[in-house]
VOPAGU-2260 file (C-alpha; in pm, 1 decimal, decimal comma):
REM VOPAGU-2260
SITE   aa  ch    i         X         Y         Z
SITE  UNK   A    0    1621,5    3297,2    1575,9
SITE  UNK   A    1    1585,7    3112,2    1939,2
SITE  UNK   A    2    1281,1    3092,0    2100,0
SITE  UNK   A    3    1209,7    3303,3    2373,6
SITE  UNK   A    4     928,1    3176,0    2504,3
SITE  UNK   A    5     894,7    2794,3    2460,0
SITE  UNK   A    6     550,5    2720,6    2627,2
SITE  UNK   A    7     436,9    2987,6    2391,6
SITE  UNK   A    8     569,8    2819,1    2102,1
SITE  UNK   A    9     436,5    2474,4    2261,8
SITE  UNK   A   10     102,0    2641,7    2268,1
SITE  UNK   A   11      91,5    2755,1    1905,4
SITE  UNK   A   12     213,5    2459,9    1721,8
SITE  UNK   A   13     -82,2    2269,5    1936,2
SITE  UNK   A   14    -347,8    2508,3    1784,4
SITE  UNK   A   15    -167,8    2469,9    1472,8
SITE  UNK   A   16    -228,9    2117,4    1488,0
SITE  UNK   A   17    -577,7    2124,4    1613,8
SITE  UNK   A   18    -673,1    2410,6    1335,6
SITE  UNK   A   19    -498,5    2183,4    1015,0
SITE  UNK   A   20    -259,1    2471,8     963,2
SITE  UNK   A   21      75,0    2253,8    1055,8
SITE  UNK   A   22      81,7    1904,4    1020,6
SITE  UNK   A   23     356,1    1619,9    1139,7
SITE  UNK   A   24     562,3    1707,8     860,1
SITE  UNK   A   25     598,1    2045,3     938,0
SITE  UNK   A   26     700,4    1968,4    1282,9
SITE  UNK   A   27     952,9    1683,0    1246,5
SITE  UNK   A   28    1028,5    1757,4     888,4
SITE  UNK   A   29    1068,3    1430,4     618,7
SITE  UNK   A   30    1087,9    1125,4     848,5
SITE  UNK   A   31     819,2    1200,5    1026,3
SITE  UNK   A   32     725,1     856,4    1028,2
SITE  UNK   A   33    1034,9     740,4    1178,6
SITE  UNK   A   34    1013,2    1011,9    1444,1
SITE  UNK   A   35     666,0     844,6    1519,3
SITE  UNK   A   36     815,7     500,5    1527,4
SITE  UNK   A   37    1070,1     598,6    1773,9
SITE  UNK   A   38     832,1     768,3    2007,2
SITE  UNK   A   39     613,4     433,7    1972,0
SITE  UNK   A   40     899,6     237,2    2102,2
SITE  UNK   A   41     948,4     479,7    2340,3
SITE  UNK   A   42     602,1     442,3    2478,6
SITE  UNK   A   43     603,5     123,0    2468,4
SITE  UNK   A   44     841,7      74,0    2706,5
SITE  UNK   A   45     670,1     370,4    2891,0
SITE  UNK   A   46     322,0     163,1    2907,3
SITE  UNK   A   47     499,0    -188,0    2985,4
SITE  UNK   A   48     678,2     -41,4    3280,6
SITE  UNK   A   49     396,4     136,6    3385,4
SITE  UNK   A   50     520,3     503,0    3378,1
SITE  UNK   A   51     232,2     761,6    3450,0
SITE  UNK   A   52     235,8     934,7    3189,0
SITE  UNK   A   53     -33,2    1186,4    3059,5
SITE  UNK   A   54      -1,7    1044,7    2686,3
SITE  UNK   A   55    -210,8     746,5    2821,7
SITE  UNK   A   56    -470,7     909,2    2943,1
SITE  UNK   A   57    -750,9    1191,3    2811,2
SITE  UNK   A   58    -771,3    1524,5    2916,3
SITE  UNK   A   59   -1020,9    1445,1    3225,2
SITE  UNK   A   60    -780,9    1154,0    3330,0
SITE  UNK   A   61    -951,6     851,5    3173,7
SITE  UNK   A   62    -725,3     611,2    3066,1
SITE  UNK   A   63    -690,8     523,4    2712,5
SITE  UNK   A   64    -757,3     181,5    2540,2
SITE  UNK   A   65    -444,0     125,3    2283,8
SITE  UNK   A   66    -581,7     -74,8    1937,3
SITE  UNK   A   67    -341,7    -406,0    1862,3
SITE  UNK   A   68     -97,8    -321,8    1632,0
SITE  UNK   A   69    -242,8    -551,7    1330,3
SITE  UNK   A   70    -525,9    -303,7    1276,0
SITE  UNK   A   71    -312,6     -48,4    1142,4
SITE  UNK   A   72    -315,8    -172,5     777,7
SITE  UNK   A   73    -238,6     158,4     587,6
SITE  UNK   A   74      77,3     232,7     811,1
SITE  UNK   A   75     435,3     289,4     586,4
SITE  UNK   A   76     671,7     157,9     738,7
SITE  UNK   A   77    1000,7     248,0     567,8
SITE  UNK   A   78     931,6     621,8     670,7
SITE  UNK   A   79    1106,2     768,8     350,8
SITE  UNK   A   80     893,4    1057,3     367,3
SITE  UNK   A   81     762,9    1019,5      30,5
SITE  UNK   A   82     407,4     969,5     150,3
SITE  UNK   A   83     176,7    1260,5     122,1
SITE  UNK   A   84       5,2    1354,5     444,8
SITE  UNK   A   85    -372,4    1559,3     397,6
C-alpha cells in the first residue's frame, strides 16, 4: 500500500523510535549496520565539506561534538545482521 502522507509516516516512525516500539532493524531491515555505515560515509563527506546540515547540530542549533572513531569498541563491522539489537 503507498503512503499517502509521507511527513505523517516520517512523524510516526520518529515516535516509534523515541517510544522503543521500532528499532533500526525495523526500519532498514537486516543490514542495518551497513545502511549506518553508508550514511557515516555520507556524512563524512557532509562534515569535511562543511555542508549545513541539521544532523550536526541539536534541536536549539548547538553544534554537535563528534567522538573519534577509536572509541567505538563494541561496533560490528561486517553488518551481517546477525547481531541482536535491545
Amino acid at each position: 500500500m503507498p503512503v499517502v502522507d509521507e511527513e505523517k509516516q516520517y512523524r510516526a516512525q520518529a515516535a516509534g523510535m523515541k517510544l522503543g516500539k521500532l528499532n533500526f532493524r525495523h526500519l532498514h531491515g537486516s543490514k542495518w549496520r551497513r545502511a549506518f555505515a553508508r550514511l557515516k560515509q555520507q556524512l563524512a563527506v557532509a562534515r569535511e565539506d562543511q555542508l549545513p546540515f541539521s544532523i550536526f547540530e541539536t534541536v536549539a542549533g548547538a553544534q554537535l561534538e563528534l567522538r573519534p572513531e577509536n572509541e567505538n569498541e563494541n561496533e560490528n563491522e561486517n553488518g551481517d545482521g546477525n547481531d541482536e539489537q535491545a
